[in-house]
N, C-alpha and C positions, 0 to 999 in steps of 0.2 A: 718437401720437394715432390713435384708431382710424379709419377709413373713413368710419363715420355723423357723429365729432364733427366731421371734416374738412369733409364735406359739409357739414354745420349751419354752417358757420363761413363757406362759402364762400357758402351760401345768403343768410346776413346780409350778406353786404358786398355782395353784388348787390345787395339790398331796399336797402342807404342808397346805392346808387351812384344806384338809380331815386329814389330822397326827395330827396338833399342834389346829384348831380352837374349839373353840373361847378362851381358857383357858389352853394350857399346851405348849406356844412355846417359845423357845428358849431366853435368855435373852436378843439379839439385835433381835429378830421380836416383832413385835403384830399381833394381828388381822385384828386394824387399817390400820397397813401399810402395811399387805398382804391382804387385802380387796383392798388397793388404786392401787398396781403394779395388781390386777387380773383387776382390770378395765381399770388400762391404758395399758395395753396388751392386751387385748380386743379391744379396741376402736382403737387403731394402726391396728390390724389386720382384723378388722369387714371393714374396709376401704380400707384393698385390695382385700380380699376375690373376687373369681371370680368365680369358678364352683362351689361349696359349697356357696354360697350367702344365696342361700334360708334357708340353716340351722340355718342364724343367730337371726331369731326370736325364736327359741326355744332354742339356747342356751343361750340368753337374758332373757327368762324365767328360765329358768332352775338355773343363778346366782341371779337372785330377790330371788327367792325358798330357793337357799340354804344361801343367805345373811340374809333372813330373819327367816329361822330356828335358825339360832345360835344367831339370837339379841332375839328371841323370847326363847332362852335357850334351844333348842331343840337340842342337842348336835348327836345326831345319825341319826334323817331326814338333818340335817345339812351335813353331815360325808357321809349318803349315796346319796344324792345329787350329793356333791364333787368328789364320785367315779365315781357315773353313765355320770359326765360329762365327767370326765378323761376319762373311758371309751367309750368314743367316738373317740379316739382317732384323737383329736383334733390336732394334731404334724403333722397328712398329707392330711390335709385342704388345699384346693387350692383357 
């Protein structure tokens, strides 16, 4: 999988983490296992990153933040985490 589709991939599980987490997704997701694709589209993509490299310790912070707002029940520092990363628009990462 190339870099951009990787991105795109990672991109979307962020957006349904901020929609559906920790408590209102769809009858085949969870949290669980959109927790587990945001990290391993992460760690696929953190490994080719090349001009954007340097960003990846604050977007490494930025999912601890918001993984651990929603285990901590904090459902909107959670939500607005999930935006502000998407908001980065992390799909044209290089």
């Amino acid at each position: 999988m190339s870099l951009k589709e990787t991105l795109a991939d990672f991109s979307t599980e962020v957006a349904f983490c901020a929609m559906f987490a920790p408590d209102s997704y769809l009858v085949s997701m969870s949290y669980e296992k959109n927790k587990a694709e945001i990290l391993q589209y992460w760690a696929e993509a953190k490994s080719q990153l090349q001009r954007d490299a340097a960003l990846i310790p604050a977007i490494d912070a930025q999912l601890a933040e918001m993984f651990a707002a929603f285990e901590a029940g904090d459902r909107k520092k959670g939500i607005d985490t999930a935006m502000a990363l998407w908001n980065r628009n992390i799909k044209q990462m290089e």
